[in-house]
DSSP file (Angstrom, degrees, kcal/mol; ACC not computed):
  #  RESIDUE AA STRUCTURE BP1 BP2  ACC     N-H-->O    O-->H-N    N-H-->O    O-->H-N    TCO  KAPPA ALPHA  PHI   PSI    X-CA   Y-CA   Z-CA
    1    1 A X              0   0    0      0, 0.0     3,-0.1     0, 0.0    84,-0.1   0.000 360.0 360.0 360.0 110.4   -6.6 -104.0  204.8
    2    2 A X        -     0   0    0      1,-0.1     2,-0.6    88,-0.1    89,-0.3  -0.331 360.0 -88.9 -39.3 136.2   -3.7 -106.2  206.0
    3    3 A X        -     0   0    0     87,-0.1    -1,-0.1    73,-0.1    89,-0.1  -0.548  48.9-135.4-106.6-170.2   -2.7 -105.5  209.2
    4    4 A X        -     0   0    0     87,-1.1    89,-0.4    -2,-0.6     2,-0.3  -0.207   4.6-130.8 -71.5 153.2    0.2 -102.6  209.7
    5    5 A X    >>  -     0   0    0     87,-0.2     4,-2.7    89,-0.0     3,-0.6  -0.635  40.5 -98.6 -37.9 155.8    3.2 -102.4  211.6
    6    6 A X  H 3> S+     0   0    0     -2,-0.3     4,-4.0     1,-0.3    -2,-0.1   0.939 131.1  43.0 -61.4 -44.9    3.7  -99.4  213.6
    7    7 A X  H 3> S+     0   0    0      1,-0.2     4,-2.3     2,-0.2    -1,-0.3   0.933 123.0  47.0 -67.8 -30.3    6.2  -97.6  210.7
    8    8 A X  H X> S+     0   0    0     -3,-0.6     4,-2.7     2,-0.2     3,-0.5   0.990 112.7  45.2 -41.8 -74.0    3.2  -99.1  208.1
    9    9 A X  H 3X S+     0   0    0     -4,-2.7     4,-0.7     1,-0.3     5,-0.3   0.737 113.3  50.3 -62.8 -44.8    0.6  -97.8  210.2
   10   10 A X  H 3< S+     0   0    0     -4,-4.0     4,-0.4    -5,-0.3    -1,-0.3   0.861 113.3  45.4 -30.3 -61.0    2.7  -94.3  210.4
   11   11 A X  H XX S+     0   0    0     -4,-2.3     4,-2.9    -3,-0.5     3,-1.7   0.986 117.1  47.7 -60.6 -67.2    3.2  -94.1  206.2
   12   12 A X  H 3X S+     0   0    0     -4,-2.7     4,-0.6     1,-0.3    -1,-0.2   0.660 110.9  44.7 -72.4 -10.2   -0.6  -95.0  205.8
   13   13 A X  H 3X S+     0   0    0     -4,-0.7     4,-1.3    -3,-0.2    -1,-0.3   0.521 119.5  48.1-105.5  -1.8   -2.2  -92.5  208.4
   14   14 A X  H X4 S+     0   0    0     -3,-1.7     3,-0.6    -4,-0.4    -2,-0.2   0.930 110.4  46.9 -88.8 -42.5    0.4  -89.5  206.8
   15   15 A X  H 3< S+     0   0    0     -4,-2.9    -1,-0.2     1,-0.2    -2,-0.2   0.798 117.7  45.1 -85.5  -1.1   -0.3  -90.1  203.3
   16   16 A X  H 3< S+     0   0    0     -4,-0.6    -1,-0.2    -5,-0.2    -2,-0.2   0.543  87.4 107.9 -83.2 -13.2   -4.2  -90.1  204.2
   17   17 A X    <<  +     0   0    0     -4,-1.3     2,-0.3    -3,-0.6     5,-0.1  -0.231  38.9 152.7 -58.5 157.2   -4.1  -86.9  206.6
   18   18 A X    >   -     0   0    0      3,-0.5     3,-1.6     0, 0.0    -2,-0.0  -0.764  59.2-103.9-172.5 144.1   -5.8  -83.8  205.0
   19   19 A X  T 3  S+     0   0    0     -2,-0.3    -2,-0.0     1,-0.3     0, 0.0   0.766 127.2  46.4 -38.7 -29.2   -7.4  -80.9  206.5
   20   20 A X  T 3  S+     0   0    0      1,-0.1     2,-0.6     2,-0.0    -1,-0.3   0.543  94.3  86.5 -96.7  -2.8  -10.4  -82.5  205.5
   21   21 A X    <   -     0   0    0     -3,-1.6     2,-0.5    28,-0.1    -3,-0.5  -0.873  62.9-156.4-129.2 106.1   -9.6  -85.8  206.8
   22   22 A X        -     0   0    0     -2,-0.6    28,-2.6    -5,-0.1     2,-0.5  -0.629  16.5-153.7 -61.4  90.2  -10.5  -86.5  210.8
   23   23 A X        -     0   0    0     -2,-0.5    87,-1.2    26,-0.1     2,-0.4  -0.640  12.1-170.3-105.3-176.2   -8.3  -89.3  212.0
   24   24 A X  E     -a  110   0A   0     -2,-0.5    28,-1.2    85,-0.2     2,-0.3  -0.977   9.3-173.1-140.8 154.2   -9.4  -91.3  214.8
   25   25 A X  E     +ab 111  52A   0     85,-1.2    87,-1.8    -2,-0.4     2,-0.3  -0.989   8.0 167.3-142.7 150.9   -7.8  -94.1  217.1
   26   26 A X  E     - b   0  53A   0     26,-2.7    28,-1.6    -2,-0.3     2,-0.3  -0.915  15.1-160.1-151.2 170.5   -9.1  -96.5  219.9
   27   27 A X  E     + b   0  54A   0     85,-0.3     2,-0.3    -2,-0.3    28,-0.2  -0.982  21.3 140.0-144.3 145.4   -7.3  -99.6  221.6
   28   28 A X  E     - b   0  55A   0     26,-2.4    28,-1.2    -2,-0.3    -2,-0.0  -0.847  62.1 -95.2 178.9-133.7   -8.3 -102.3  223.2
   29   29 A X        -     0   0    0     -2,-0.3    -1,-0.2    26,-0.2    32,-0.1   0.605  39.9-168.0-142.7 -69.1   -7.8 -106.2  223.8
   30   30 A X    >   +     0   0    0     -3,-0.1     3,-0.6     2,-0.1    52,-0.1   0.892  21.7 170.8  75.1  34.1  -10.9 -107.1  221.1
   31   31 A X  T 3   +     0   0    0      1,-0.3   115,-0.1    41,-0.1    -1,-0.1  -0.370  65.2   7.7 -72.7 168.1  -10.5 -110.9  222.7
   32   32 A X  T 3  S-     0   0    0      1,-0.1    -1,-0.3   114,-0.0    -2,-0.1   0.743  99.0-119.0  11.1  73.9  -13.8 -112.9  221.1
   33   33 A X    <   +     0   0    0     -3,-0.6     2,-0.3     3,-0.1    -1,-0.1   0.050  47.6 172.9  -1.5 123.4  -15.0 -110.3  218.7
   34   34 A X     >  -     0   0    0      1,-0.1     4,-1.0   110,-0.1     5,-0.2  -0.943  49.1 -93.7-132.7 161.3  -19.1 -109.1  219.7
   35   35 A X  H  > S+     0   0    0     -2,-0.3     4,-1.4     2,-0.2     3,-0.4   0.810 122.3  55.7 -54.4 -28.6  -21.7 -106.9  219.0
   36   36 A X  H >> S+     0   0    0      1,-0.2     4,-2.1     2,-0.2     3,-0.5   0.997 109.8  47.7 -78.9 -45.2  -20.6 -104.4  221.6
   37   37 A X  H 3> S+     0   0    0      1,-0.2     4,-1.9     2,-0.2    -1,-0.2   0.844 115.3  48.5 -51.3 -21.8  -17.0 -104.3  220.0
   38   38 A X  H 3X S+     0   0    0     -4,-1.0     4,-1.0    -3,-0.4    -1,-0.2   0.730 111.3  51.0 -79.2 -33.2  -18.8 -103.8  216.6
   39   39 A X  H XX S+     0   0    0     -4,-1.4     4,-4.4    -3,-0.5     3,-2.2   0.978 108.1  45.4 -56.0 -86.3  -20.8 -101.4  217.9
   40   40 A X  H 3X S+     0   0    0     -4,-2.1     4,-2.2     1,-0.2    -2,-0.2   0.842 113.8  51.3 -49.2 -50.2  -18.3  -99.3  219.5
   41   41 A X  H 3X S+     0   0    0     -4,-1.9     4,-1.9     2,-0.2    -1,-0.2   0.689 107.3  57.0 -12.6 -50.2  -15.9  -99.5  216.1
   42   42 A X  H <X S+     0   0    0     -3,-2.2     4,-1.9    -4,-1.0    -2,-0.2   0.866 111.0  40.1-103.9 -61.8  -19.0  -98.5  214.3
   43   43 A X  H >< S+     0   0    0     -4,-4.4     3,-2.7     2,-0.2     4,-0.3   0.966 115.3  50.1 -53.1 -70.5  -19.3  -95.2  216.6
   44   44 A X  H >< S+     0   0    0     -4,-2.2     3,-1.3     1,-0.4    -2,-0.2   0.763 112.3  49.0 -51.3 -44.6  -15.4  -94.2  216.7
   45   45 A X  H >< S+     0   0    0     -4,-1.9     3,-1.7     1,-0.2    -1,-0.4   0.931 103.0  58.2 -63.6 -35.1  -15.3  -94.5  213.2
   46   46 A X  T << S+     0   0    0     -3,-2.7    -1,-0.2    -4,-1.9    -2,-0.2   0.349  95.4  67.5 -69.8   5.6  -18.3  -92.4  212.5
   47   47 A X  T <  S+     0   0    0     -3,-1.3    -1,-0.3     1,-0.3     2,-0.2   0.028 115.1  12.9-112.3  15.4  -16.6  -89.3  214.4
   48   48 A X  S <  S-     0   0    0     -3,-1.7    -1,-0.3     1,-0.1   -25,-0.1  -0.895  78.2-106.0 160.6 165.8  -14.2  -89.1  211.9
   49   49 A X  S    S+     0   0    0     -2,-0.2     2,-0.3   -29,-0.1   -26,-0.1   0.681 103.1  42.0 -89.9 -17.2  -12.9  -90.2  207.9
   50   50 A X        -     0   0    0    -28,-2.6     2,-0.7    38,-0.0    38,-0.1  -0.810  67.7-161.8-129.1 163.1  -10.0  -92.7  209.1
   51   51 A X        -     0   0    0     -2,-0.3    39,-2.3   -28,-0.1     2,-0.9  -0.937   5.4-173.0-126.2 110.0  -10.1  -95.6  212.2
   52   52 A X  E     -bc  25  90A   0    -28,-1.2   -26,-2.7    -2,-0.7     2,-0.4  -0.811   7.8-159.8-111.0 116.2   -6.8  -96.9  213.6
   53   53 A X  E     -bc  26  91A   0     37,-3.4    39,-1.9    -2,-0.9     2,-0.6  -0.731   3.4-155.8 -80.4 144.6   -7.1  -99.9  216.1
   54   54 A X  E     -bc  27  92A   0    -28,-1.6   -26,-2.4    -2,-0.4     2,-0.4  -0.978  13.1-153.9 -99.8 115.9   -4.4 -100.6  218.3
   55   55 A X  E     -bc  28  93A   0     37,-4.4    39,-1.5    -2,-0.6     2,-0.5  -0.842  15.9-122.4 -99.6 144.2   -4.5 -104.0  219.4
   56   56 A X  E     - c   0  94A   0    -28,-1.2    39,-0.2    -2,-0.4     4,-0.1  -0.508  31.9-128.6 -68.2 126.5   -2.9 -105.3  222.8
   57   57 A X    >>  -     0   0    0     37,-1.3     4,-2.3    -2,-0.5     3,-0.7  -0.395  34.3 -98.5 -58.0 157.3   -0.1 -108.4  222.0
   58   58 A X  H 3> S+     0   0    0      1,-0.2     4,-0.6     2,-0.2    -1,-0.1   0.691 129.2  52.5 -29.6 -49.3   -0.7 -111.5  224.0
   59   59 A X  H 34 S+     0   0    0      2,-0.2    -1,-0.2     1,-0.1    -2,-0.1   0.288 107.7  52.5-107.2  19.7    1.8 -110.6  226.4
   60   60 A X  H X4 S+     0   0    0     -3,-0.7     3,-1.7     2,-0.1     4,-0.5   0.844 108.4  52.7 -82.3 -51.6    0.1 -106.8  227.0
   61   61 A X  H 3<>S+     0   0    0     -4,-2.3     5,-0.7     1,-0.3     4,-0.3   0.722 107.4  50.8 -59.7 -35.1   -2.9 -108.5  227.6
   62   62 A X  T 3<5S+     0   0    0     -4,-0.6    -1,-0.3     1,-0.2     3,-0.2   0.597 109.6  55.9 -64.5 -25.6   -1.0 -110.9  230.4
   63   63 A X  T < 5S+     0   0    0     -3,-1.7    -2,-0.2     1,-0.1    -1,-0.2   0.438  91.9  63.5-101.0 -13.6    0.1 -108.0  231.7
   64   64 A X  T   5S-     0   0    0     -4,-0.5    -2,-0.2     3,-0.1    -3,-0.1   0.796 103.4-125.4 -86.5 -16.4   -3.2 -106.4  232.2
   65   65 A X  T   5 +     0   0    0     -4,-0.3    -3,-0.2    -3,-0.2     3,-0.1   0.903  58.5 151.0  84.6  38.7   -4.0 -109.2  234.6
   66   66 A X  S   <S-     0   0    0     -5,-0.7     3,-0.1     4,-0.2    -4,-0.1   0.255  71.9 -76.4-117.6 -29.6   -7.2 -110.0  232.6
   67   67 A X    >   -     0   0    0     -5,-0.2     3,-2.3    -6,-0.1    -1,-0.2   0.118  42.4 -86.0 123.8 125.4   -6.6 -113.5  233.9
   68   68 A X  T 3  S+     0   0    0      1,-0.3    -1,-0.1    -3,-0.1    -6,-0.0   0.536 117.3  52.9 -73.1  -0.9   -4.3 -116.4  233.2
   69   69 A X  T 3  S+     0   0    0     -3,-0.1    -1,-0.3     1,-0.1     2,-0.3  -0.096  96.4 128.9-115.1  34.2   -6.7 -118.2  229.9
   70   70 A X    <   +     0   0    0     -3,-2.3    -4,-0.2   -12,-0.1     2,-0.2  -0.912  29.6  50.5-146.8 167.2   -6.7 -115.1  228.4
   71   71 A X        -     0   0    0     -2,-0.3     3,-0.1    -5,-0.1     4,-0.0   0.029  66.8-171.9 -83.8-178.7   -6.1 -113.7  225.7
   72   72 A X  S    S+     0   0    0      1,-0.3     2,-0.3    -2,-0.2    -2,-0.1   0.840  73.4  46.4 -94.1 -80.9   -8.4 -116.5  224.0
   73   73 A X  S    S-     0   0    0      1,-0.1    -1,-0.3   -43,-0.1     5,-0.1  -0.471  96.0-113.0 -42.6  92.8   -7.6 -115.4  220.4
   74   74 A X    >>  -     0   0    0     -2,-0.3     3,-2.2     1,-0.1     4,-0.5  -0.141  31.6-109.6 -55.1 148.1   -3.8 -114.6  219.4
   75   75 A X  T 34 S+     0   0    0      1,-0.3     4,-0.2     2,-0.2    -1,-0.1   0.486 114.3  64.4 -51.9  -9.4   -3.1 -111.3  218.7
   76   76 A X  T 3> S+     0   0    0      1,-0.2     4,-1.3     3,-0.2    -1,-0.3   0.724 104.2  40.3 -89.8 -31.9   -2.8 -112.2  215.1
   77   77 A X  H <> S+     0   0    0     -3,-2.2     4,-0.5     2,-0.2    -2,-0.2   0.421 112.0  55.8 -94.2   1.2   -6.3 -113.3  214.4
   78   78 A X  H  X S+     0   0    0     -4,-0.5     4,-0.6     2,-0.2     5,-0.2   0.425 115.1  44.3 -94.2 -16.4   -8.0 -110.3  216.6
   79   79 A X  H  > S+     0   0    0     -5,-0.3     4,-1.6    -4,-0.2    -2,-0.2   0.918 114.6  46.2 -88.9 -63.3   -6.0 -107.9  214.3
   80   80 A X  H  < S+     0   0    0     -4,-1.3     4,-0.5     1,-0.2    -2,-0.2   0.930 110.9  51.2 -46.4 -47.1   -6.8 -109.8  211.5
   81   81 A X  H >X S+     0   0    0     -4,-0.5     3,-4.0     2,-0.2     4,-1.6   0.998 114.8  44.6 -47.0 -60.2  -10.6 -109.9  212.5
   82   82 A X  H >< S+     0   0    0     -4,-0.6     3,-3.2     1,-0.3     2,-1.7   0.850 104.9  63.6 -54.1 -83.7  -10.7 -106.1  213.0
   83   83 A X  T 3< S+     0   0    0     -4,-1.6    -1,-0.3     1,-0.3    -2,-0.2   0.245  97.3  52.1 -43.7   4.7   -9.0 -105.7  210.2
   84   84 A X  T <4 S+     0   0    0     -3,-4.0     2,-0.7    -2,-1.7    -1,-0.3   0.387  80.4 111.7-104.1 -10.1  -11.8 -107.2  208.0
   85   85 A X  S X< S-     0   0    0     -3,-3.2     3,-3.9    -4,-1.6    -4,-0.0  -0.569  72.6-134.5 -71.6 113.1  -14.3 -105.1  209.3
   86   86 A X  T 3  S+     0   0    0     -2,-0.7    -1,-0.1     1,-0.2    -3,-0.0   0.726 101.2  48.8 -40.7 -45.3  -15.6 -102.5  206.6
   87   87 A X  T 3  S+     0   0    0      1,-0.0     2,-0.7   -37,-0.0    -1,-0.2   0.671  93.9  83.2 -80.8 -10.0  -15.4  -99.2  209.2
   88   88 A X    <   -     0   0    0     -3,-3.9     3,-0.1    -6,-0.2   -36,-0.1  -0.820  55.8-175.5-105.0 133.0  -11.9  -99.9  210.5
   89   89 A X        +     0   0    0     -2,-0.7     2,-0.3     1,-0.3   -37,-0.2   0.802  66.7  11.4 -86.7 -41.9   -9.2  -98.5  208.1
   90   90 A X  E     -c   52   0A   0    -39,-2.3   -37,-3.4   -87,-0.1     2,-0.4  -0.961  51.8-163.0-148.2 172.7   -6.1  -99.9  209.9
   91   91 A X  E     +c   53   0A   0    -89,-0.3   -87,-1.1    -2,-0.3     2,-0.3  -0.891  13.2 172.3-115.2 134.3   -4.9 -102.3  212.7
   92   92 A X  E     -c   54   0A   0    -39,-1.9   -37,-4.4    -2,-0.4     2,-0.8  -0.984  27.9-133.5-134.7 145.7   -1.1 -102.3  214.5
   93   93 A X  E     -c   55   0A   0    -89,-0.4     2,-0.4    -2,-0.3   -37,-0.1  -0.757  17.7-162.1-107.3 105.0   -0.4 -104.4  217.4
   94   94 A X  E     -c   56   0A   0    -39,-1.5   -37,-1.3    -2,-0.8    -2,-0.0  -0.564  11.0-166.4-104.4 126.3    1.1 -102.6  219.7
   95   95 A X        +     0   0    0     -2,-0.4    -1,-0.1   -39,-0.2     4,-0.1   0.653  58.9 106.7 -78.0 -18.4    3.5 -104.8  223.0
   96   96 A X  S    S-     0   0    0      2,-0.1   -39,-0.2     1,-0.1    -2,-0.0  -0.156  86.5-114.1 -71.1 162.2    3.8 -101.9  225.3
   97   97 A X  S    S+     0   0    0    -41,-0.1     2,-0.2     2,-0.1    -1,-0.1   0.972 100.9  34.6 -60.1 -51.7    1.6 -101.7  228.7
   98   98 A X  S    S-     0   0    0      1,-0.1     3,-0.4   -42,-0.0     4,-0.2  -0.609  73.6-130.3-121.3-166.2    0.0  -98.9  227.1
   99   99 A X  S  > S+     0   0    0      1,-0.2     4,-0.7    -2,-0.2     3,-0.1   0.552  83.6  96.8 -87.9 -17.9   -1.1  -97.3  223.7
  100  100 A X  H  > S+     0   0    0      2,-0.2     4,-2.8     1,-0.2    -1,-0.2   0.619  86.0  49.6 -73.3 -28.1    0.7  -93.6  224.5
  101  101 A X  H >4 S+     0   0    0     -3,-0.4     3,-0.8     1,-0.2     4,-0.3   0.932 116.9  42.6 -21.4 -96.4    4.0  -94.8  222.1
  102  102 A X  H 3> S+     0   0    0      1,-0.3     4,-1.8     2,-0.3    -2,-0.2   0.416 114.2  50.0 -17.0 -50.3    1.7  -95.7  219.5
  103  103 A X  H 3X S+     0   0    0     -4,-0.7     4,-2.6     1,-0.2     5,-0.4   0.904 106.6  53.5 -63.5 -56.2   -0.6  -92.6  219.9
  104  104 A X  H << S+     0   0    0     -4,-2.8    -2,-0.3    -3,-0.8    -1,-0.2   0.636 110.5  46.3 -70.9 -11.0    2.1  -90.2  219.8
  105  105 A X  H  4 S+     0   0    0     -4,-0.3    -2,-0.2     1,-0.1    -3,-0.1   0.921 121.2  40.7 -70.9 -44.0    3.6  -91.8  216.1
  106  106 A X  H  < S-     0   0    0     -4,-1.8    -2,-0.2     1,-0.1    -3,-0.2   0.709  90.5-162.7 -92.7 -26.5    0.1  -91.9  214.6
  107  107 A X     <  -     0   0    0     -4,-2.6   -84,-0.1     1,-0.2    -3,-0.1   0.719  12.7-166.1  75.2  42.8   -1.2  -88.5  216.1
  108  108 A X        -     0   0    0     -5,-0.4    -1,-0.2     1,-0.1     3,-0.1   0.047  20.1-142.7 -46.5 142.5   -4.7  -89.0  215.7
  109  109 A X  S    S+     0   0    0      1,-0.3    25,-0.3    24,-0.1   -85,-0.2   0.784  90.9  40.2 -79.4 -83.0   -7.2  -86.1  216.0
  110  110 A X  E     -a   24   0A   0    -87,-1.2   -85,-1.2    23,-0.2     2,-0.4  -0.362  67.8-173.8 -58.3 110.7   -9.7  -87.9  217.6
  111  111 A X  E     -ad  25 135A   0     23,-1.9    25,-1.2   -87,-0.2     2,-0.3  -0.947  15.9-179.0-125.8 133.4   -8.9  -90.6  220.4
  112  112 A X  E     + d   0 136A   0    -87,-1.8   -85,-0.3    -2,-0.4     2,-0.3  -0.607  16.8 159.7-126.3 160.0  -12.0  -92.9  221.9
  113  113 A X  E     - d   0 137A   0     23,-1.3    25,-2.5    -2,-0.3     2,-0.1  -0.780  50.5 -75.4-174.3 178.5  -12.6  -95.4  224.3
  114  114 A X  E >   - d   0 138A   0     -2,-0.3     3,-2.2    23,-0.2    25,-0.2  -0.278  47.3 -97.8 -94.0 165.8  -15.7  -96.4  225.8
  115  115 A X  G >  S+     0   0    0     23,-1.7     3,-1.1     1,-0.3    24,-0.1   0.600 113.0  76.2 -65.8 -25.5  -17.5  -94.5  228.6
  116  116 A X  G 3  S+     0   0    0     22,-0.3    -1,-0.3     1,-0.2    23,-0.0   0.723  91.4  51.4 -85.7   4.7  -16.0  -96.7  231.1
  117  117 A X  G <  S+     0   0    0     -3,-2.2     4,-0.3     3,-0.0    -1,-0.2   0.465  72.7 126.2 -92.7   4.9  -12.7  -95.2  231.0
  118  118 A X  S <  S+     0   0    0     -3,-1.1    -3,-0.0     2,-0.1    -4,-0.0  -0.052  78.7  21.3 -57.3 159.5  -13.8  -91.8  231.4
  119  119 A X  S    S+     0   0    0      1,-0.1    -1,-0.1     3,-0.0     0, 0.0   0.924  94.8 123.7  57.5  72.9  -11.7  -90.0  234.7
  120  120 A X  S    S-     0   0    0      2,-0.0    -1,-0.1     0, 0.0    -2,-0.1   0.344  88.9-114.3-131.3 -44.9   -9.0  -93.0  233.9
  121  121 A X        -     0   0    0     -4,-0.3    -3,-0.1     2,-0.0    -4,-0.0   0.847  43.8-141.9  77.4  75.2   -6.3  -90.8  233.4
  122  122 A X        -     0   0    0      1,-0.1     2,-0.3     3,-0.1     4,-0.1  -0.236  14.6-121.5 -57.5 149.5   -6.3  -92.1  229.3
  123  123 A X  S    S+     0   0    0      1,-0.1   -24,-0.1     2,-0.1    -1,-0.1  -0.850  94.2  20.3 -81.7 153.4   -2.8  -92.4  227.8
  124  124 A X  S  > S+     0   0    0     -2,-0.3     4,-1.6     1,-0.0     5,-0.1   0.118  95.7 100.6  92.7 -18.2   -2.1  -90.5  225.1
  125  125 A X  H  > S+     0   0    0      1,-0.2     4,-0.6     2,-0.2   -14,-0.1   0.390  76.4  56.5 -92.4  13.1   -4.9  -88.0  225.6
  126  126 A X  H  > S+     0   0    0      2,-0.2     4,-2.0     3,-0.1     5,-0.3   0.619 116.3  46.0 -92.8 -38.4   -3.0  -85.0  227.1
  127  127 A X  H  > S+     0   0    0      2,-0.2     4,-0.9     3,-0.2     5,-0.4   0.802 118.6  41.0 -37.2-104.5   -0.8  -85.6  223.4
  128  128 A X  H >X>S+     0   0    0     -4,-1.6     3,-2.1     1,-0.3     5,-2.1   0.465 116.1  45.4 -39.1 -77.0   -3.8  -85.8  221.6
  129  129 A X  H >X5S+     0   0    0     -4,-0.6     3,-9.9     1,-0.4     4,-0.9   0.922 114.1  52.4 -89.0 -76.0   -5.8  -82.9  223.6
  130  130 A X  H 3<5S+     0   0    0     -4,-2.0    -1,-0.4    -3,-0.4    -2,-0.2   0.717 100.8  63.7 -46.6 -13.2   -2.2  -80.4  223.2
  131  131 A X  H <<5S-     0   0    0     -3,-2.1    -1,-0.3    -4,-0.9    -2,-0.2   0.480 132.8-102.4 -73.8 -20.5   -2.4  -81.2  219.4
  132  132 A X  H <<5S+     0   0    0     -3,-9.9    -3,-0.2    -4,-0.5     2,-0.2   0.624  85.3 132.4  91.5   2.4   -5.7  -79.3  219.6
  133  133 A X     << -     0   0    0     -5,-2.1    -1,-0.3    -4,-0.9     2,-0.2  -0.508  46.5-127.1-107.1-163.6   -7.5  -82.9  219.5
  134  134 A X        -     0   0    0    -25,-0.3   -23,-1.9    -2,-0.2     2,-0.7  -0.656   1.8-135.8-131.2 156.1  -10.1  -84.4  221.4
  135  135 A X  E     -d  111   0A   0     -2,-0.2     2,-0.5   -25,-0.2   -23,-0.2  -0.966  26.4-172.3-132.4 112.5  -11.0  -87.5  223.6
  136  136 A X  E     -d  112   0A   0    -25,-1.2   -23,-1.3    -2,-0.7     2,-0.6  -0.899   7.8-155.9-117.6 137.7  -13.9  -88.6  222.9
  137  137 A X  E     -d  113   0A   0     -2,-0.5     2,-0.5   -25,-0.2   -23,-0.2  -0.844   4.3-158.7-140.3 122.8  -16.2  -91.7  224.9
  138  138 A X  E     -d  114   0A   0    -25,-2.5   -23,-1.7    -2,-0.6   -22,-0.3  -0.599  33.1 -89.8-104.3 144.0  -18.7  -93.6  223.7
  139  139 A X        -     0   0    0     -2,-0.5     2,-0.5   -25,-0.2    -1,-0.1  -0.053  42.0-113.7 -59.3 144.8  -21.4  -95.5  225.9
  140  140 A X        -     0   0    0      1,-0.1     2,-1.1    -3,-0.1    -1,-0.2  -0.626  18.0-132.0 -92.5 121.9  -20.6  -98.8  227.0
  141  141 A X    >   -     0   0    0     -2,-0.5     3,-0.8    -3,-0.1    -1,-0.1  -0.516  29.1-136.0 -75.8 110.9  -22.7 -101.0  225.6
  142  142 A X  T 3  S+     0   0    0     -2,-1.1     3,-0.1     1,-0.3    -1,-0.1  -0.112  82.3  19.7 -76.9 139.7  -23.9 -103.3  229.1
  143  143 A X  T 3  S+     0   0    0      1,-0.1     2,-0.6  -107,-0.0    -1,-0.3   0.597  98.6 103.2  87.4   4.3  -24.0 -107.2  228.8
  144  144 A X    <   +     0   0    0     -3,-0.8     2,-0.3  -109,-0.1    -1,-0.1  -0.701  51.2 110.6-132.3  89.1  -21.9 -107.2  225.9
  145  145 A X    >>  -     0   0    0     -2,-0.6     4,-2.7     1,-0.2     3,-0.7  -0.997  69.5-119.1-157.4 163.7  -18.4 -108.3  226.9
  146  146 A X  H >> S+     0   0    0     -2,-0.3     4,-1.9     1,-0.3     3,-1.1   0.978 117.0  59.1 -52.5 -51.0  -15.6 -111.2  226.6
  147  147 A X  H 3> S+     0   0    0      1,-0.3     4,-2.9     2,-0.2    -1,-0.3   0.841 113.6  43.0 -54.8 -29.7  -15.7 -111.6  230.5
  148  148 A X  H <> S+     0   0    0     -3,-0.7     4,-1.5     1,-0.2    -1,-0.3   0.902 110.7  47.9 -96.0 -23.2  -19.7 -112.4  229.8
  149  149 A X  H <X S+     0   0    0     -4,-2.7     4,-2.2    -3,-1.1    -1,-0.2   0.851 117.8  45.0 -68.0 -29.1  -19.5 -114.5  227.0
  150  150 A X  H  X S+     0   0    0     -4,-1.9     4,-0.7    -5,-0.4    -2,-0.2   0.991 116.6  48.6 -61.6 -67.3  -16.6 -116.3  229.3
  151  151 A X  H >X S+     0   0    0     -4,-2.9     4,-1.9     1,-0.2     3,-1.8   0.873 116.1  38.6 -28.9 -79.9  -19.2 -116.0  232.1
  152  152 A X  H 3X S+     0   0    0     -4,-1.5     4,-0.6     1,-0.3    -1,-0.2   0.801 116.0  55.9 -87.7 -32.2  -22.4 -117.6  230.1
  153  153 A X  H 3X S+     0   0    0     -4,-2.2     4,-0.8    -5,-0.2    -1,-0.3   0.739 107.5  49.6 -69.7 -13.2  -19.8 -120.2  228.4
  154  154 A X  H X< S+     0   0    0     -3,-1.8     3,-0.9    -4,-0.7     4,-0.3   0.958 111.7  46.1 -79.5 -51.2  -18.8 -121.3  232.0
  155  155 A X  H 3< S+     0   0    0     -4,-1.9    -2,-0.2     1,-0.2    -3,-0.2   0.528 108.2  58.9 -82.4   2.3  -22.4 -121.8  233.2
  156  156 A X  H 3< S+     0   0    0     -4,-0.6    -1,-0.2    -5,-0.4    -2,-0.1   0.896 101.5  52.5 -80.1 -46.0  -23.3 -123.7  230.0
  157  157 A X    <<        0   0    0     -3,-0.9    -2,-0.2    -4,-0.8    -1,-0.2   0.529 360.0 360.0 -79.7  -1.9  -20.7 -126.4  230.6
  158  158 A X              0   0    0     -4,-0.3    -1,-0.3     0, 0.0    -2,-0.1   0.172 360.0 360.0 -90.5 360.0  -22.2 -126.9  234.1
């Protein structure tokens, strides 16, 4: 699956909706691909028949204060990466600070993030939840993150 642009991403989760058909959305940065992102993918898709990532652009990610070398990985090869992975169905890469645009075109039943955003105040999840969908948060897997591959790649070069 290429990935979409937002009006793409729009067309492909409408002509796939059905009563029977559960979609799902999550966002995140996805900088140096891991098992804990693979992981988490792996759940959020499994709570439902479709997965849409949102990836942050370059200059969301700058904006997130994340740290001035990153992202590591342009947004064009972390979309593409996700987007070769068998459980995610599509990618858009979305510039705004947050996902809630993005959330409200695609109008997922299901929207996840990891267990450390619970009590966050989510965007998109008072949409989602008045739509009669759900916010759902799947356990963070610990030890498994860019900032620690960053971390263990710092103390290597030492």
């Amino acid at each position: 699956m290429p990935v979409l642009s937002l009006d793409d991403a729009v067309t492909f989760v409408e002509r796939h909706r059905s009563p029977k058909t559960k979609v799902v959305f999550t966002n995140g940065v996805f900088d140096l691909l891991h098992v804990g992102h693979t992981r988490y993918l792996k759940q959020a898709r499994a709570l439902g028949e479709l997965l849409v990532v949102g990836v942050n652009s370059d200059s969301s990610v700058r904006r997130l204060g994340k740290g001035d070398d990153r992202p590591i990985t342009p947004e064009g090869e972390r979309a593409e990466l996700l987007s070769s992975l068998s459980f995610v169905d599509a990618v858009v890469i979305f510039t705004e600070p947050t996902p809630e645009e993005l959330i409200r075109q695609l109008s997922p039943d299901i929207l996840v993030k990891g267990a450390d955003w619970e009590g966050r105040g989510n965007p998109g999840q008072a949409f989602v939840e008045a739509r009669g969908g759900c916010m759902k948060f799947i356990p963070f897997e610990t030890g498994h993150s860019t900032t620690n591959l960053l971390d263990r790649l710092k103390r290597s070069r030492i």
